[in-house]
C-alpha positions in Angstrom: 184.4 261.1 154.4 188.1 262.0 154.3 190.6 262.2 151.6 191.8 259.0 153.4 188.9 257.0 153.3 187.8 258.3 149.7 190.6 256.9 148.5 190.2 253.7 150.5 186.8 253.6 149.0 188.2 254.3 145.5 190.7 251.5 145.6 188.4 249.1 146.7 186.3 249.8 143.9 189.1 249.8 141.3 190.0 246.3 143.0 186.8 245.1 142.5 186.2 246.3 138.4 189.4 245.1 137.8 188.6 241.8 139.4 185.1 242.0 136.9 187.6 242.6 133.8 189.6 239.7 134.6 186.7 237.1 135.2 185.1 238.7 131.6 188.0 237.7 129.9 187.8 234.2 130.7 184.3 234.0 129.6 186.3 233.4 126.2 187.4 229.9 127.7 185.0 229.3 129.6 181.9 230.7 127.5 179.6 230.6 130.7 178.9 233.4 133.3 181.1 234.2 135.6 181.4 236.2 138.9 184.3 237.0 141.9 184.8 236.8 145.6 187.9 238.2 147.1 187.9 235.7 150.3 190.8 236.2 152.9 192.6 238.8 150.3 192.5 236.1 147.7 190.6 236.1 144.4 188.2 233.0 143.3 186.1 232.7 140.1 182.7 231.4 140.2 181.1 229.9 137.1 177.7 229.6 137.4 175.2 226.7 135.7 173.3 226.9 132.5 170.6 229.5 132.1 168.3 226.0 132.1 169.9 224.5 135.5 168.4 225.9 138.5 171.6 227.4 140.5 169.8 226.8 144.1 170.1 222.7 143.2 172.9 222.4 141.2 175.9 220.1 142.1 179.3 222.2 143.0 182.5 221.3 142.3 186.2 222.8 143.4 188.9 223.4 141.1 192.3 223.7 142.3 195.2 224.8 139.6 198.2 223.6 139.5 201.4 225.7 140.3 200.9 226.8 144.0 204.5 227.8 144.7 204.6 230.4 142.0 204.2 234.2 143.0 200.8 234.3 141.4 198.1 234.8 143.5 195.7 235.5 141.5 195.1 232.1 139.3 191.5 231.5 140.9 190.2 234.5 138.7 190.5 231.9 135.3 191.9 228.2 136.3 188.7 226.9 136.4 187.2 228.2 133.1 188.3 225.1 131.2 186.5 222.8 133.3 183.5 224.6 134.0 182.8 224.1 130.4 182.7 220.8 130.2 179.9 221.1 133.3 177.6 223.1 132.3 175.2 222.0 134.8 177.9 222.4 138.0 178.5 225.8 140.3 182.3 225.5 139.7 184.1 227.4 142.3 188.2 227.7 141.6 190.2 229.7 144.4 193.8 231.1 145.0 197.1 229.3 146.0 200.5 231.0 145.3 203.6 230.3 147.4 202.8 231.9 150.2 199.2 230.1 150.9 199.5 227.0 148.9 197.1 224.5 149.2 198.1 222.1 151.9 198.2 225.1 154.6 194.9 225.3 156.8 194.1 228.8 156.4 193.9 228.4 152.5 191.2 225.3 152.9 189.1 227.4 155.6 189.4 229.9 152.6 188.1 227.2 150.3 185.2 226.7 152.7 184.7 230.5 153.2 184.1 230.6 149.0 181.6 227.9 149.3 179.8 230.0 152.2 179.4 232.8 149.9 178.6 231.2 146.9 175.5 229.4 149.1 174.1 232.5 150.6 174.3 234.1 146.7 172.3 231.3 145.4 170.2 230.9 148.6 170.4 227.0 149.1 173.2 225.8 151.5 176.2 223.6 150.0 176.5 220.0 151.8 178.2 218.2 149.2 180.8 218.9 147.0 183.1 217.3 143.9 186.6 218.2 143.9 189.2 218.1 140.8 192.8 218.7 140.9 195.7 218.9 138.4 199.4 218.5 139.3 199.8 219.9 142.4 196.1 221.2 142.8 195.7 217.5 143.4 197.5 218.1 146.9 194.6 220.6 147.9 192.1 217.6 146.8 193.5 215.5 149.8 193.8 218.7 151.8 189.8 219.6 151.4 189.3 215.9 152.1 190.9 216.3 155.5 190.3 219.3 156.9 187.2 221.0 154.2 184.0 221.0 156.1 181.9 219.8 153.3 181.3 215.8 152.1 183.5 214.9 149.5 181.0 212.9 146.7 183.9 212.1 144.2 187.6 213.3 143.5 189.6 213.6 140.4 193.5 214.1 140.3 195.4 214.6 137.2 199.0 214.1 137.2 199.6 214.2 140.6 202.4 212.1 143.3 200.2 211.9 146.9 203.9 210.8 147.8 204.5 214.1 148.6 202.4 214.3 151.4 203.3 210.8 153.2 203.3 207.1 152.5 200.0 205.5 150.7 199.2 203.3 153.5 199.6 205.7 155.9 197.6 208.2 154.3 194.7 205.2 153.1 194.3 204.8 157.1 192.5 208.3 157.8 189.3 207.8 158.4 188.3 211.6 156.1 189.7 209.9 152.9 187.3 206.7 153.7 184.2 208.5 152.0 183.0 209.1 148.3 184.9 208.0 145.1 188.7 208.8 144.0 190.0 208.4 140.4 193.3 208.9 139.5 194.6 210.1 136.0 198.2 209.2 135.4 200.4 210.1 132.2 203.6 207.4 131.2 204.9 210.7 129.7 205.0 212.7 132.9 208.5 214.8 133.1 207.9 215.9 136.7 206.2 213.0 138.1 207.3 210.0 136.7 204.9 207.0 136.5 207.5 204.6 138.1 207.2 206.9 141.4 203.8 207.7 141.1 201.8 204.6 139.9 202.9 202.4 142.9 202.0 205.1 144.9 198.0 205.6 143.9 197.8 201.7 143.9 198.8 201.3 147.4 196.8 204.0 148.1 193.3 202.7 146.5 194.4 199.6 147.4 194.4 200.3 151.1 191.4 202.5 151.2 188.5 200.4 151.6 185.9 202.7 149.0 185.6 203.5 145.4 189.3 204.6 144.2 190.9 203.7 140.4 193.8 204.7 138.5 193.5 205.6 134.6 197.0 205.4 132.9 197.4 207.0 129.3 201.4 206.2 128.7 201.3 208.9 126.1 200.0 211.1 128.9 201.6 214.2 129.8 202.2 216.8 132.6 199.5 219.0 131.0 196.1 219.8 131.7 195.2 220.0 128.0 196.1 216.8 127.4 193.9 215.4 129.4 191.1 218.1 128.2 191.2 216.8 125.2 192.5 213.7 124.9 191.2 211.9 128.0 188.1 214.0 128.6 185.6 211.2 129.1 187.9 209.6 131.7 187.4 213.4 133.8 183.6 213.5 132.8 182.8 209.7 134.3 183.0 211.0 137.8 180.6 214.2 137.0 
């Protein structure tokens, strides 16, 4: 081996320990194991199941973070540490976006699907089926997954989201890949970024004209803020799981 490829070698595994640091860390949120791919250049954190739960049956879930545009790349590594705790019997898989891959590009949802590849041949049972939960605009890669993820979607949860970004309700309600498990909605009246006169109408002509399973929940003290709805609204999340 060359001094070229040593150092190769040596980087790779100083990526890799610091990738291990950064997933121990958010054991402190999360309080559950935790473990890290590096899919496509891109970090995700995996949060396995309960000691008690078998892994090789247990439901998996996707969490995608909010604040794709931002030059962080590397939010996978903890975003889904909060949530994972309040499932302790669900894989919880939580990848990358940052401005460059956000979540409504292709390549980032075939990297979605390429974490869920590894995280089945780790625990030796293939993934068919999975939940997906999204907060501001992490709720845009839930209807991304849904379209082109290569897994069936059994429920959805968006917090604090505005679908309008991504085409009109009806239009969108029409695609045939939205037409299958459940969708609930979490919507705050206190919402600085989205405002509930925008978004409301929105998700109601959008579960109106879906055809399945699809509600709103409205808290008008509700904010732009995951930990509002963490701990003020948990039971509405923990319904759909």
């Amino acid at each position: 081996m060359d001094r070229k490829e040593a150092g190769i070698v040596t980087l790779k595994g100083l990526l890799v320990f610091v990738l291990a640091l950064a997933c121990i860390a958010s054991l402190a949120v999360a309080a559950q194991p935790c473990d890290t791919l590096l899919v496509r250049q891109k970090p995700a954190g995996i949060w396995w199941p309960s000691k008690d739960t078998n892994r090789r049956i247990a439901p998996v879930a996707v969490w995608f973070h909010g604040g794709m545009t931002s030059g962080n790349c590397q939010k996978g590594l903890v975003a889904g540490g909060d949530f994972s705790s309040m499932v302790p019997g669900y894989i919880v898989i939580s990848a990358s976006a940052c401005r460059q891959d956000h979540w409504v590009e292709p390549t980032t949802m075939a990297m979605v699907d390429e974490a869920l590849d590894s995280v089945a041949q780790r625990r030796g049972q293939e993934i068919s089926e999975v939940s997906l939960v999204g907060i501001s605009d992490g709720s845009l890669g839930v209807i991304a997954y849904s379209k082109l993820g290569k897994r069936k979607i059994v429920s959805r949860v968006l917090m604090s989201s505005y679908g309008g970004l991504l085409g009109a309700a009806s239009d969108l309600a029409r695609d045939p890949a939205f037409k299958t498990g459940r969708w609930r909605f979490i919507q705050g009246g206190a919402d600085r970024l989205y405002p509930s006169q925008e978004t409301v109408p929105w998700i109601e002509g959008f579960c109106r004209n879906l055809g399945v399973e699809c509600d709103l929940k409205f808290d008008p003290q509700g904010e732009h803020d995951w930990g509002y709805w963490q701990n003020k609204r948990k039971n509405w999340i923990l319904e759909f799981f």
